[in-house]
Every structure is written in structure tokens, then in C-alpha cells.
PLY file of the C-alpha trace (Angstrom):
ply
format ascii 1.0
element vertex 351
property float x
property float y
property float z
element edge 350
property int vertex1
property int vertex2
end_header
0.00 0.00 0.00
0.82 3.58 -0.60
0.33 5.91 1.56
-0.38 9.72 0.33
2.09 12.39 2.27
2.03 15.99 2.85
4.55 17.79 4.43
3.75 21.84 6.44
6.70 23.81 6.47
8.50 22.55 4.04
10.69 25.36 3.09
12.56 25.21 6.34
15.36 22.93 8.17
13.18 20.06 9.41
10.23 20.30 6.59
13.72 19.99 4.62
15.01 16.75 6.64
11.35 15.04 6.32
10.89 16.05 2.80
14.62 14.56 2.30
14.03 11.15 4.02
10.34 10.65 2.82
11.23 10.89 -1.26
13.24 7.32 -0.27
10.46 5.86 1.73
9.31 2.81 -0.43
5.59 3.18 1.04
5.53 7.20 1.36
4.13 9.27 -1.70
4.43 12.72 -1.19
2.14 14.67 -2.79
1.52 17.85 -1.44
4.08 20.98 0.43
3.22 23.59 2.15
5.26 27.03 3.06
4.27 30.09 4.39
6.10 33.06 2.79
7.12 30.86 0.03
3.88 29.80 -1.13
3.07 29.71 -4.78
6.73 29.09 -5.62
8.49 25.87 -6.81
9.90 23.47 -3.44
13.21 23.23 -5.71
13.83 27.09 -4.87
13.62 26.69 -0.91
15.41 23.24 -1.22
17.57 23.12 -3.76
19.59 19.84 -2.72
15.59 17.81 -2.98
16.65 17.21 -7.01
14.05 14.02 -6.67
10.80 17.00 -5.21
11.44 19.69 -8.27
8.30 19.35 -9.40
6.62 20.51 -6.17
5.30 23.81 -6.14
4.69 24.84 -1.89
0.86 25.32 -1.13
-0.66 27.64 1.33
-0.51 25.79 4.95
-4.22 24.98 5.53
-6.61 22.06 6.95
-8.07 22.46 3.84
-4.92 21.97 1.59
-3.98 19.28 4.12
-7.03 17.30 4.52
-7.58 14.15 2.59
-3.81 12.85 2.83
-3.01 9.35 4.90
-0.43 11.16 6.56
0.55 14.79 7.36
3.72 15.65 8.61
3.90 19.03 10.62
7.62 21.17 10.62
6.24 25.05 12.22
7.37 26.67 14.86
5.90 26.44 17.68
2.13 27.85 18.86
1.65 27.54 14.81
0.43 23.78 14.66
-1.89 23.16 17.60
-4.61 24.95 16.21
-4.20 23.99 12.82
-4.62 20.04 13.60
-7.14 20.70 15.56
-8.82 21.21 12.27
-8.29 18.49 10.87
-10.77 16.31 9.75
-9.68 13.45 7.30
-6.02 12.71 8.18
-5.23 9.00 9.26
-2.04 9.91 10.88
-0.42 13.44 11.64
2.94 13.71 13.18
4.25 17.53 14.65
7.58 18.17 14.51
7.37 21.31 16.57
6.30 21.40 20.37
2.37 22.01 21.08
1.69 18.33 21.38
5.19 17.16 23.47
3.79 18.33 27.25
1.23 16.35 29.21
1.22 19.34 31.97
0.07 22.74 31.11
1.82 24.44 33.69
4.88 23.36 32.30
3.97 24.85 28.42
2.97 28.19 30.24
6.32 28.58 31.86
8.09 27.83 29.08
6.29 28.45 25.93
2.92 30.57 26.79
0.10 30.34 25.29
-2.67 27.82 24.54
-2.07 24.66 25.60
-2.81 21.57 23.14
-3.83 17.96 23.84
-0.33 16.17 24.58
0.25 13.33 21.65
1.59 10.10 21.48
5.67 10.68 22.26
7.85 9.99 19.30
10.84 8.34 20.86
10.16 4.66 20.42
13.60 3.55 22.33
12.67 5.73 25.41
11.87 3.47 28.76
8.70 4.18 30.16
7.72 2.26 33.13
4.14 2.35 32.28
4.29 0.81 28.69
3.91 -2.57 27.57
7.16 -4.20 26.94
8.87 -0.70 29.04
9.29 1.06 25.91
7.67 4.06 24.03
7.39 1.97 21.52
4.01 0.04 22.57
2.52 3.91 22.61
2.94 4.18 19.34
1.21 1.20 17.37
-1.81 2.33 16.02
-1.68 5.50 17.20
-3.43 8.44 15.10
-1.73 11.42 16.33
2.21 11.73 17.47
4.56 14.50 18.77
7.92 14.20 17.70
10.37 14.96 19.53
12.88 18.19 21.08
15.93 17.08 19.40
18.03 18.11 22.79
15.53 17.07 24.64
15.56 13.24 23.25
19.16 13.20 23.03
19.24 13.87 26.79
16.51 11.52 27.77
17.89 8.44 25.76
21.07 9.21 27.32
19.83 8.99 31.34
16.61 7.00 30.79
18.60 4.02 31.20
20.04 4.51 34.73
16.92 6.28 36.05
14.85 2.66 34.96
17.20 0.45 36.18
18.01 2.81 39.95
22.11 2.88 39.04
22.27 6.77 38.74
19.70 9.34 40.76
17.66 12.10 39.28
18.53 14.95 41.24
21.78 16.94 40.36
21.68 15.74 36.55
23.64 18.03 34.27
23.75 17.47 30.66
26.27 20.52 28.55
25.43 20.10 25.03
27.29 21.40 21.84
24.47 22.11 18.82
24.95 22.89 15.19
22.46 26.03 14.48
19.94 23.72 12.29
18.36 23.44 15.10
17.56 27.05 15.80
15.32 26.73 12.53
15.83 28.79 9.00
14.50 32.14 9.34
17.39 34.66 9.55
18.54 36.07 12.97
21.86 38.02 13.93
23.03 35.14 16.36
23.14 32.15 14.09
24.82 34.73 10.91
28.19 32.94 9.65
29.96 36.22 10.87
28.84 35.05 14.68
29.21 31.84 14.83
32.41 30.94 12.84
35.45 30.15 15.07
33.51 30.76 18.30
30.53 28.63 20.68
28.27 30.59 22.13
26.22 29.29 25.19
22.93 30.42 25.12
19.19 29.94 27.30
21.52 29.48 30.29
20.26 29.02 33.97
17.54 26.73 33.38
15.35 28.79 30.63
15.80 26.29 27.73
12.28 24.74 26.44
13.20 21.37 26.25
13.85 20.88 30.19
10.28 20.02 31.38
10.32 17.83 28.59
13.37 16.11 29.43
11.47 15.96 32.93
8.70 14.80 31.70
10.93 11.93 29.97
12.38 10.81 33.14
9.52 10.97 35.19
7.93 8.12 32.38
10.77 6.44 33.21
10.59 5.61 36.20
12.31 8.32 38.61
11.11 8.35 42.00
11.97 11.63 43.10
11.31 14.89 40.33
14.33 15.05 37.67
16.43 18.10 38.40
18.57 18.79 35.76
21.05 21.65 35.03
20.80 21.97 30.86
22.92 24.14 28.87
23.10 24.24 25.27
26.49 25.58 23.44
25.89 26.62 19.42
29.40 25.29 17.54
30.13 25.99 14.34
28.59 23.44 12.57
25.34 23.07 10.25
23.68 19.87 12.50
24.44 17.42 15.10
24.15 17.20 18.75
26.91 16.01 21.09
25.48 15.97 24.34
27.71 14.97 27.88
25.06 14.61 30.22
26.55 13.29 34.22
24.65 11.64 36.88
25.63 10.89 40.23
26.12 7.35 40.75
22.95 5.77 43.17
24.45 4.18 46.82
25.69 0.61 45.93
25.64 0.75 42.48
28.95 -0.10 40.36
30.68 0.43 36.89
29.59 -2.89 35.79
25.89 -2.54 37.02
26.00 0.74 35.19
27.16 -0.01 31.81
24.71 -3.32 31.96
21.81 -0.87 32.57
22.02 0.64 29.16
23.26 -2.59 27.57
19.54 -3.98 28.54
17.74 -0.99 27.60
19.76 -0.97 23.81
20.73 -4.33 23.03
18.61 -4.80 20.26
17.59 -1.19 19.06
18.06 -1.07 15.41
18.78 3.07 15.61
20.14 3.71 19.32
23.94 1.96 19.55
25.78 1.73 22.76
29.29 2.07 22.42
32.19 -0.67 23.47
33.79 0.49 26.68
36.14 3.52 26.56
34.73 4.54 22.98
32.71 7.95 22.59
30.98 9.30 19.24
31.63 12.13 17.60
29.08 14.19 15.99
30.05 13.33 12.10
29.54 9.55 13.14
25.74 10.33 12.94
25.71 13.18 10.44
22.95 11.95 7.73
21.82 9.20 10.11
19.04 8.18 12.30
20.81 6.71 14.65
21.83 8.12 18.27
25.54 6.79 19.12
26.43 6.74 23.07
29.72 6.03 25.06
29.32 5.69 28.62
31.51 5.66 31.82
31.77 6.17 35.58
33.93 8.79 37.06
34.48 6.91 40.00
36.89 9.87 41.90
33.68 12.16 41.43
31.22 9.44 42.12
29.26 10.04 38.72
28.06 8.44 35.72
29.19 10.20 32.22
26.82 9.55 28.89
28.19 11.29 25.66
25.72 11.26 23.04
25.83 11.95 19.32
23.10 12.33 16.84
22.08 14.28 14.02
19.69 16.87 15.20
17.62 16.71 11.91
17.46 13.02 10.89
17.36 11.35 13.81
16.66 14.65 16.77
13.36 15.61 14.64
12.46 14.25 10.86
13.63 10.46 11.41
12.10 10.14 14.79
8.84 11.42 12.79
9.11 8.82 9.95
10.41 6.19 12.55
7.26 6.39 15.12
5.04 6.89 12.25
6.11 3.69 10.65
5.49 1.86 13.72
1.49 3.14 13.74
0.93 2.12 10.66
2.64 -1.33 11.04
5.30 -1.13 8.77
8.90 -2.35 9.41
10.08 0.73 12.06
13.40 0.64 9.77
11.46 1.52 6.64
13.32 4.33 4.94
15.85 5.24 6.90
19.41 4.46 7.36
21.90 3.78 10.23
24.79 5.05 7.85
26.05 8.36 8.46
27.73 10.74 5.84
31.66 10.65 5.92
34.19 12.86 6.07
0 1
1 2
2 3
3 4
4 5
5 6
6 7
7 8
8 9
9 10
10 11
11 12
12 13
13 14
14 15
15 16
16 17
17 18
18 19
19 20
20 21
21 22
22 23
23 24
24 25
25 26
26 27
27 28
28 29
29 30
30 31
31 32
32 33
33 34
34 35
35 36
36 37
37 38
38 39
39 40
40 41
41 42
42 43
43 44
44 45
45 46
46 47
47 48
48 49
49 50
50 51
51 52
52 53
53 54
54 55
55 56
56 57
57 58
58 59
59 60
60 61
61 62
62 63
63 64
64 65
65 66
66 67
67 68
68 69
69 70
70 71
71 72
72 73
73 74
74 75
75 76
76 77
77 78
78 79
79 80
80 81
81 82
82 83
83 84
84 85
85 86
86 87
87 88
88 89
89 90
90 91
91 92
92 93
93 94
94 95
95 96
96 97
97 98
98 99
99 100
100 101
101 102
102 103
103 104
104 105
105 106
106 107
107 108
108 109
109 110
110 111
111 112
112 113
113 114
114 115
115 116
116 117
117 118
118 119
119 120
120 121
121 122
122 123
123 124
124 125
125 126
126 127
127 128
128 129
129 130
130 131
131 132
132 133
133 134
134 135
135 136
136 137
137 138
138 139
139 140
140 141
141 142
142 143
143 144
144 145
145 146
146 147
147 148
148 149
149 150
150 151
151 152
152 153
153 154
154 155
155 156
156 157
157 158
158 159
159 160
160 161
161 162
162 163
163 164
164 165
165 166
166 167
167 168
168 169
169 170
170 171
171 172
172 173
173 174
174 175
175 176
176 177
177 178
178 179
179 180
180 181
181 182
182 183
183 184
184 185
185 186
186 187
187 188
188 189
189 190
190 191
191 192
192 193
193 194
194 195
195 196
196 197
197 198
198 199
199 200
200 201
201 202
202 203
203 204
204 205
205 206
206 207
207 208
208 209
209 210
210 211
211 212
212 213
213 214
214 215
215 216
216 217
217 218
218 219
219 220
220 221
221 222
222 223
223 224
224 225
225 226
226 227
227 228
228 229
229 230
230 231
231 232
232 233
233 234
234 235
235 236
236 237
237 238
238 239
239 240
240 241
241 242
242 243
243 244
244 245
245 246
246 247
247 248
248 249
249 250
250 251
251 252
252 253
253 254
254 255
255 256
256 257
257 258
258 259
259 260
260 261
261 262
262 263
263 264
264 265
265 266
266 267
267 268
268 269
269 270
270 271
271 272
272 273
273 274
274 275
275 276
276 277
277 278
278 279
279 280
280 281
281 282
282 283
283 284
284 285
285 286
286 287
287 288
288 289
289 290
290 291
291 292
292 293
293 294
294 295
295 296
296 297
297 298
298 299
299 300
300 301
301 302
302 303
303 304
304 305
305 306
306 307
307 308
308 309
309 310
310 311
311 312
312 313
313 314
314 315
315 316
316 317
317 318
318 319
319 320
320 321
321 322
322 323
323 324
324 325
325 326
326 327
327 328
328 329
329 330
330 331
331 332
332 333
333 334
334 335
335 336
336 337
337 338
338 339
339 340
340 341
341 342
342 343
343 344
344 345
345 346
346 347
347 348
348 349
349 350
């Protein structure tokens, strides 16, 4: 069967990604783009590397324009999607990329985001342990779901990292700290003075310091699903680098009473022994950013600081494939019952 794909926001980083990903999708037709400012003009200008999508000209992003497709992907910013799936009324399956669907509490999308607050969605992290979910995975959330929130790129990069040793009691959830160095992809396509070449070559720049970054109560909210018994506190700062995409995110724990190096790395060894798209490294190897780039995979190397009495989980993934668009495709394979690995690729682009 083939299923009939349109893609809102096309024109930008993650429309861009999904767009990208879903023209190799054996199952995935994609029929219709939207844009906003770039309505009415050909997909090919906005995305000139799509060769495959030239004949795409970007539509106005409405329910009408949308409605009537098996799937709809979402890539807007956030506060721009909630209210347009909401009117929605012939759509098997929509998937949003951006934010108004990722937060069960509303308290936590007024402090961070403002605004109304939308029905929270099915999570898109298959690999994440939730205590609460057949099999302790995401995963079982998924299957057959209708509607699904993809997710924070930092924020899933973080929560795959520690998910592990909150489930299995080997690290504790206060104190967390999690430093992360991000390509500007992330920051999305429309031009600001902060992510200009000029600003960012030769130089990282910290930035939503001291706890103001969006995708902490998410992160929470991650952990919490997983099975920490006390509320996650987590210091979370993110570090621009000059490069186009990737994540590589050192998140430290401190280590729970009792617990040792070998009860530790056999924690995550359980939780990703047989994930097709989240690989645990061999002991004393760490990933580097370009060992993802392209991929949807998320590469860890873990170890215990035993002098500080802390657990250390570097993390590497692509921010785009497998932070936002191949999550999307990934969960949204899984609803529909198709092979999860459909379309996508655990290669990475080298050098």
C-alpha cells in the first residue's frame, strides 16, 4: 500500500530533513508541500539539494490543503500547529515536529512556551523506557496510534542518554547536568543576527543558560515516564558550535548508593541491546558528531567517574534526521505497522 504524504513547512530545516528522508520511503508518496512566505513558488527554490521534489510547487498551509492525505507531517514553529490540527478532519495519521503536542502538563507549556495549551500526543521516541508501557518502551505507545509528537531534538538526546540509569536505579535524578554542543539547524531557518556565519564561525556561544531552555520540562517529563522516583532536576545548557547539525550531548549523573561500573554499563546494555537506531558504544569509545551526520541513529559512550562518584553519557546524533524528521518517519512507521526501519538508514555521511 501507498500511503499519500504531505509535508507543512517545508521550506525550512526540518520540513527539509522530512521532505529529504520521505522521497526514499518505499511506502511514502508525497504529494503535497506547504510554506508560508514561500507559497506559490516551486519546493526546488527553498530546497535546492531535494533534485528528486522539483516538481513541487509549496501550497498555502491549511486544513483544507492538508485534509484528505493518509499522513501529514507538521515542521512550524511552535504555537503555529496546535490549532491547525485541531482542524483536521480526514487525516489518518499526523505527526508535529514542533512542540504544542510534546507536554502532558500545562503548567509546564505556560512557563516555558505561553500560550494555549494543546492535547499532549503520542511521544515519538520509540527507544525511550517508560515504566508504564507494555514491553517498558515508548514503543508500545505508538502502534496504532493516530496522532504523534515528535520529539525536542536536545531534549531526546538527553533523555535516551539517562533514561537508562533512572529505569534500572544505578544513577539518581537529582543533580543531573547534561552541557550540550548544537549545530544552528536546530535554531530553525529564518534569519537572525546570532546564528549569521559572521557570529558563529570560530567561536561557541552558550545560550538559554540558567535553566530557561524549552526542552527541560520535557526532558522531565521523559524521566519521570521512566521511572524516577523523586522529580528530575537537571542543570541543561546548550552551546551553538560551528557546525550546520548534530548534537553532542555529555550529560553526568551521580552514581545511586551501591551501584557499580559494571551494574552501570549493563543498565544501558539492557535498555539498547537490540535497538536497530540507538547503539551503545564498546567500553572507553565515545561518538563524535560526524559519526551520525545523515543518520538516524543516536551513538552513546558511557563511563563512571568513580573519583567524582558520577556516571558520564556522551551522546551523538544528528539533530535533523534522527533529533526531529527520522524520529517522525520512525514512530510513524510503527502506527501504521510497517517495518520501524522503513526508509531510513543507520549510515552516516563521511568525512
Amino acid at each position: 500500500m501507498t500511503y499519500s504524504v504531505a509535508v507543512a513547512g517545508g521550506s525550512g530545516y526540518a520540513g527539509g530533513e522530512l521532505l529529504r528522508l520521505l522521497a526514499a520511503h518505499p511506502e511514502f508518496e508525497i504529494r503535497t508541500v506547504t510554506g508560508h512566505s514561500s507559497a506559490g513558488r516551486p519546493l526546488i527554490e527553498s530546497q535546492p539539494h531535494l533534485r528528486s521534489l522539483a516538481h513541487l510547487t509549496l501550497d498555502e498551509t491549511t486544513p483544507e490543503v492538508l485534509d484528505g492525505h493518509d499522513l501529514v507531517f507538521f515542521a512550524l514553529p511552535h504555537g503555529a500547529s496546535g490549532a491547525l490540527t485541531a482542524q483536521l478532519t480526514d487525516v489518518r495519521l499526523a505527526v508535529d515536529c514542533g512542540a504544542d503536542h510534546r507536554l502532558a502538563r500545562a503548567d509546564d507549556w505556560a512557563a516555558f512556551y505561553g500560550g494555549e495549551h494543546h492535547e499532549p500526543w503520542s511521544y515519538g521516541v520509540p527507544e525511550l523506557l517508560v515504566a508504564s508501557a507494555a514491553g517498558g518502551k515508548q514503543r508500545a505507545n505508538l502502534v496504532g496510534s493516530t496522532r504523534i509528537a515528535a520529539p525536542g531534538c536536545n531534549a531526546s538526546t538527553v533523555a535516551l542518554s539517562l533514561a537508562p540509569g533512572i529505569a534500572a536505579g544505578v544513577i539518581e535524578a537529582r543533580d543531573l547536568v547534561s552541557v550540550l554542543a548544537v549545530g544552528p539547524s536546530g535554531a530553525g531557518k529564518a534569519a537572525k543576527t546570532h546564528l549569521l556565519g559572521a557570529e558563529l564561525m570560530g567561536t561557541a556561544n552558550p545560550y538559554a543558560v540558567g535553566g530557561t531552555h524549552r526542552h527541560i520540562p520535557e526532558i522531565r517529563q521523559a524521566l519521570r515516564g521512566a521511572g524516577a522516583v523523586e522529580e528530575p532536576s537537571i542543570s541543561f545548557t546548550p552551546v551553538l558550535v560551528p557546525m550546520s547539525r548534530g548534537i553532542l550531548a555529555t550529560s553526568t549523573a551521580r552514581l545511586a548508593p551501591g551501584a557499580t561500573a559494571a551494574d552501570v554499563r549493563a543498565a544501558w546494555e539492557r535498555a539498547y541491546a537490540d535497538e536497530p537506531f540507538v547503539h551503545l558504544l564498546p567500553e572507553g569509545r565515545f561518538p563524535r558528531t560526524a559519526d551520525a551526520l545523515g543518520a538516524n541513529t543516536c551513538l552513546l559512550g558511557l563511563a563512571v567517574d568513580e573519583a567524582a562518584g558520577r556516571v558520564v553519557v556522551v551522546a551523538a546524533l544528528d539533530n535533523l534526521a534522527k533529533g526531529t524528521a527520522g524520529a517522525a518517519i520512525q514512530s510513524a512507521n510503527i502506527a501504521l505497522g510497517l517495518p520501524e526501519t522503513t526508509g531510513l538508514s543507520v549510515n552516516g555521511v563521511a568525512p
